[in-house]
N, C-alpha and C positions, 0 to 999 in steps of 0.2 A: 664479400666473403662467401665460402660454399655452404650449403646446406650441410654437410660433415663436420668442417670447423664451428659453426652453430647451428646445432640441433635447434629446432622448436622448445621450446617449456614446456613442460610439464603441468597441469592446474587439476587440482580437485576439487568438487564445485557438489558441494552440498544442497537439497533443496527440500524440502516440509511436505513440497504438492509437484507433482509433475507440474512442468511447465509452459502444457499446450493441451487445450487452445488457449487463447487469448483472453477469457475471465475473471475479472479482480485482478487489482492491482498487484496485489503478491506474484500471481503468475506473469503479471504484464511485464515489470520489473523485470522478475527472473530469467525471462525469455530474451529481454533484450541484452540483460551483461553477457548471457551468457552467448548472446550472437556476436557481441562484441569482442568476448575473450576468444573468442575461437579463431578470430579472425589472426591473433599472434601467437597461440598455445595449441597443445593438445589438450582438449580439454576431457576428462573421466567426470560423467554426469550421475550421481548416486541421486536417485529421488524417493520420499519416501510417498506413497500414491495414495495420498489421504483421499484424493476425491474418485479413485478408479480410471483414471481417464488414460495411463500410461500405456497403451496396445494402440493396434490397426495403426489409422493414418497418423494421430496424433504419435506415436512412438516414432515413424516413420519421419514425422517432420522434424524431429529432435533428433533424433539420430544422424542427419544430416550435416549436423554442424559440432557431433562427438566426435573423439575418439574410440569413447566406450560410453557404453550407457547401461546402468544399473536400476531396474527400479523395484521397486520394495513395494510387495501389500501391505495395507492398512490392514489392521485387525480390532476394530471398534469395540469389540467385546474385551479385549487383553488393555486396550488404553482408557476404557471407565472402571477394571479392576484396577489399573495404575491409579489412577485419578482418587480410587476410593482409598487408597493404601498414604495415600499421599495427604492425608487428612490426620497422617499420623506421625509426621516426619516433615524436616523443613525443606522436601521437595514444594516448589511452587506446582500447581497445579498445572498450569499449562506446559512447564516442563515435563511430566510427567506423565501428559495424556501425548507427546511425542516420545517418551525414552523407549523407543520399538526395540526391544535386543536383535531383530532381523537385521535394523539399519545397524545397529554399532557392528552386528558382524561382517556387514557390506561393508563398512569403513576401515576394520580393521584388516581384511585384507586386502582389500584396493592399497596398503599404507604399507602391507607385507610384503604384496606383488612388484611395487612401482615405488621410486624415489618419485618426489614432485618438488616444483620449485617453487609453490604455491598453493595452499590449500584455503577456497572460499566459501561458509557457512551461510548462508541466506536464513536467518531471524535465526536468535538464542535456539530455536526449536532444531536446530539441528547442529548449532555450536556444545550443546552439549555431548554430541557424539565426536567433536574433533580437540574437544579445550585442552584435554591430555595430552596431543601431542606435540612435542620437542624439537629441534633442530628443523623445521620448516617453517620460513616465513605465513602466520595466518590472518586475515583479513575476515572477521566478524559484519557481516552487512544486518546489524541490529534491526533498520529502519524507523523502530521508535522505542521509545523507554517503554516497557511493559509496567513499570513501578508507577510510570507518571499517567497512563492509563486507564491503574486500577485505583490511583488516589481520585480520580476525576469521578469514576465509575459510583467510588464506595461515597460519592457525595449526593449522589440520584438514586440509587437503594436505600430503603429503609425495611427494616424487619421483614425480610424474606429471604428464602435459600437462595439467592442469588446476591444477594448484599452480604450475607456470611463469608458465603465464596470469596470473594472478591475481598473484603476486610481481612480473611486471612492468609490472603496472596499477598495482598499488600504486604505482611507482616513480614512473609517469606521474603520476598524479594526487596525488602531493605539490603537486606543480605546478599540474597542470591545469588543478585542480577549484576551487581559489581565483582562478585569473587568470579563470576564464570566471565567477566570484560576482561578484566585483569589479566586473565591468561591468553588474549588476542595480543599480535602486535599492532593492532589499530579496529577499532570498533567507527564504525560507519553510519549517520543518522539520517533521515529527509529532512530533519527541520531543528531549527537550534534551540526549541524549548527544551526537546528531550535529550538532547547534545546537554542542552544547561541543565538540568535532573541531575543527569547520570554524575557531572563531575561535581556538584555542591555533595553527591554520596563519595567521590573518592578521585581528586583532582589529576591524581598522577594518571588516571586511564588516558590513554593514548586515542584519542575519537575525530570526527572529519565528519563535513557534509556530504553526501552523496545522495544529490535531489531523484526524484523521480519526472520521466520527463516524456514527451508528446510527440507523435508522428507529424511532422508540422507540410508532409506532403498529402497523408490521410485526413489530417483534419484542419480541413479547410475553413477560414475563415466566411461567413456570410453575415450580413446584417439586414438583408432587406427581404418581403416575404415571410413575414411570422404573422401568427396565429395571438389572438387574448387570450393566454394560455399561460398557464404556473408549470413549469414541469420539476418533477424529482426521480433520482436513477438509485440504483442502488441493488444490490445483493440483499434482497430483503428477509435471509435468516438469521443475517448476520445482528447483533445486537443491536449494535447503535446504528446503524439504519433501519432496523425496523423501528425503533421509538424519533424517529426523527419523523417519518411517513405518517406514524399514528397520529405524532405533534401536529403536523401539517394537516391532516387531513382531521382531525376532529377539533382542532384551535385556531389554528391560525387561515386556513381557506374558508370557513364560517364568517370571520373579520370582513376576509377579503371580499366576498360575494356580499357584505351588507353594501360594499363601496362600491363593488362593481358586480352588479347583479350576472353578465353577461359573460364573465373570467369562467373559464375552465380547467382543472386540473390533471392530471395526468400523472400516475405513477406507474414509473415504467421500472422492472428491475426479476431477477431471477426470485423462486422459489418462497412468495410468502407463504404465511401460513391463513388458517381459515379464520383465525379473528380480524385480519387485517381483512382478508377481503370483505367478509362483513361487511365492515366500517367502511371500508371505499363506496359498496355496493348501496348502503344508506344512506349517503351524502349525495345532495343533489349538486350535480357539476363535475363531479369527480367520476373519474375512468382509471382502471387499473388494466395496464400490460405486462402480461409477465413472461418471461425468458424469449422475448427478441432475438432474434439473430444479431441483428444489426441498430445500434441504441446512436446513432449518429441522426437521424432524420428527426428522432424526438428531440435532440438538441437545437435542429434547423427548424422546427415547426414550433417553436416556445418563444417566448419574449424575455420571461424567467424562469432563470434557475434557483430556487429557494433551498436553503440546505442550516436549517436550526439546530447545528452539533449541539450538543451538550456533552458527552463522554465524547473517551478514543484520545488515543496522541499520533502523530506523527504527520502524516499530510491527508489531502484527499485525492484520490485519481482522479474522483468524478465532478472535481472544482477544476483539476486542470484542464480537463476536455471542454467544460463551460467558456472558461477563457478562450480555446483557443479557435472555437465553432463559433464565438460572438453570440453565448446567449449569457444575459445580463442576470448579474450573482449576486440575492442575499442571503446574508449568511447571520452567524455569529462571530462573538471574541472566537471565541475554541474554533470554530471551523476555521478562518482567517490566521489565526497562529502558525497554522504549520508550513505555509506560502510565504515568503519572501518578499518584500517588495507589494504586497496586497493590503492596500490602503484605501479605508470611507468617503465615498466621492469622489475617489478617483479612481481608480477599477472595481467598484464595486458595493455596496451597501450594506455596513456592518451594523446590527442590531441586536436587541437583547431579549423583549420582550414580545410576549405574540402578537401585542397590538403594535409593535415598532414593527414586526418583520412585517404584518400584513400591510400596514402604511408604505412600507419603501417598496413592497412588492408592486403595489398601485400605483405609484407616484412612476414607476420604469413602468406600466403597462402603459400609462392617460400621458406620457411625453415621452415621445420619440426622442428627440435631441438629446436629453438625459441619457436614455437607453441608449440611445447610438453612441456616446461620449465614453460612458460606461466599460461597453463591451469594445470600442476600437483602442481603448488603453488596457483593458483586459487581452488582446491577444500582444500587443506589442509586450508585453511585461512576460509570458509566454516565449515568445522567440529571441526576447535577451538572455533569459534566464533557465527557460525548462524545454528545449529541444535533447534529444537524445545527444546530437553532436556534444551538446555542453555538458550531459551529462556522462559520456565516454571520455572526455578529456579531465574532467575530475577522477574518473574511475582510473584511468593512467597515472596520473599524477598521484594518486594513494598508491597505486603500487609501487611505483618509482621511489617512496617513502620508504615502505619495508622491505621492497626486494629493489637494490642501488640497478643491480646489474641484469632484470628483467628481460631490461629490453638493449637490444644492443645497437652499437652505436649507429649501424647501419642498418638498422631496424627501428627506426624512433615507432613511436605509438602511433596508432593509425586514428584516432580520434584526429577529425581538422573542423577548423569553423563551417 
């Protein structure tokens, strides 16, 4: 059939943060549907530029793969008056520190100027500028229940402004966060506890897995050539990995160096702040690196990966990379929840306590066999499950759900094994 008889599609493609470079999972994600989609649509890319990075090269390398590209300032000053306005109304907070009227007026005429045949929001944070409209098939990429996030959260705060916070988001988004699903024709999750959240709040939402998944040509497998070395990665402003680093580095690496005097730790991750370094800086054994270029060679140069979630819902990026580089992972329940197929003793060491994580972190450093057993079923479980390929042919197959005639027949979807 000609290019005239089928046009390309049309897609509009929502996003919180520009989508380049390649930092945090959010952007990691976003970058790849969105290479994905492009590849069968015209894709119009509205971003709102929470972190500044939308110019020069990185605009240049998105723009590549648009039709259009829209990007929106942040204005940090107008989203903590939203935020403070929103302590008075059953806005949830975090909707609120995204409701930019710049972005709803980029979306509403991108919706004035153009029919689309598809409209995709990348997190509630920017489904709230599309849930109003009508007559286009839309595809909500949630990636985790924000409700089931902030129940985990309001269980590790106690009496401080940030326990408030978070208890009375909770509150909100009983609410919320289903009435703004609701108006998706499919809400999309990484993992099925928050799949299971969202519909025990309202069974009839329309929801699907849509994992996040690994360059499995970039991130190569190795087992051999490690260091007696703890490693931990992380975006270290972020909340729950800054208190996981703290855990690690003032509870649980003390354990570890009574058993192994000679273990070394290594926390590698963007942007801490100055009580963390501190705390790294007083610890003997412990090394802090911060904002790497390249965070693949700390993965190759470690024996473990230790990662003691305790908040947060949905997946981790930085467990999949562990799997899929062959450095041996323990974790927690919560961490281990949002991974599929990640089971104790066979890919990996799930614990609870700080003297269980420092025990199974030692027991992978003093036998190899363990750790090599470990981490060579940790990438296989990787390449069944969480390659991009796998995760573009789910991404197909959700559209093919709400929009029948997407793709056409001599056009099938370009996701292959």
């Amino acid at each position: 059939m000609s290019s005239h008889t089928n046009p390309r599609k049309k897609i509009l493609y929502l996003v919180p943060r520009f989508p380049y470079p390649l930092i945090g999972g959010d952007r990691l994600k976003a970058y790849h549907l969105l290479r994905h989609l492009s590849e069968t649509a015209d894709v119009d890319l509205i971003a709102l530029d929470e972190w500044d990075s939308g110019h020069g090269a990185n605009l240049t390398a998105i723009c590549k793969l648009c039709n259009d590209v829209t990007v929106v300032p942040f204005h940090r000053s107008s989203a903590w008056w939203r935020v403070f306005k929103s302590f008075f109304t059953r806005q949830p907070v975090e909707y609120a520190w995204y409701d930019s009227p710049d972005m709803r007026k980029a979306v509403d005429l991108a919706l004035k100027r153009r029919r689309y045949d598809l409209v995709v929001s990348f997190f509630a944070r920017t489904g709230i500028h599309s849930q109003n409209l009508r007559g286009t098939p839309k595809v909500l990429v949630a990636e985790d229940s924000r409700l089931l996030a902030q129940e985990r959260a309001a269980k590790k705060f106690s009496f401080s402004p940030e326990y408030f916070v978070r208890l009375n988001d909770r509150k909100k988004l009983l609410t919320a966060e289903p009435e703004l699903m609701r108006k998706f024709d499919l809400v999309t999750f990484v993992a099925s506890p928050d799949e299971d959240r969202t519909l025990e709040l309202d069974p009839m939402i329309n929801t699907g897995i849509l994992g996040n998944g690994v360059d499995l040509d970039l991130y190569k497998f190795r087992d051999s050539d490690r260091d007696d070395t703890i490693l931990f990665v992380g975006e270290l402003s972020v909340y729950h990995n800054r208190m996981m680093a703290e855990r690690i580095v003032a509870k649980v690496f003390p354990l570890v160096r009574k058993m192994s005097p000679t273990t070394k730790l290594i926390i590698a991750g963007s942007n801490p702040d100055s009580s963390l370094k501190k705390l790294i800086a007083r610890t003997p054994g412990a090394e802090l690196h911060a904002n790497v270029e390249d965070i693949k060679p700390y993965y190759y140069g470690a024996k473990v990966f230790i990662h003691p979630q305790e908040i947060g819902a949905g997946i981790q990026n930085k467990l999949l990379e562990a799997l899929a580089l062959g450095t041996a992972i323990v974790t927690t329940p919560i961490g281990a929840s949002g991974i599929a197929g990640l089971a104790d003793t066979e890919n990996c060491l799930i614990r609870t306590s700080d003297q269980e994580l420092a025990q199974a972190a030692v027991d992978l450093l003093h036998d190899d066999s363990l750790r090599s057993s470990i981490a060579g079923n940790g990438r296989t479980l990787i390449e069944e499950y969480y390659s991009w390929n796998r995760i573009f042919r789910d991404c197909d197959k959700h559209i093919r759900a709400v929009a029948p005639d997407f793709f056409y027949e001599s056009q099938p979807a370009l996701a292959t094994a």
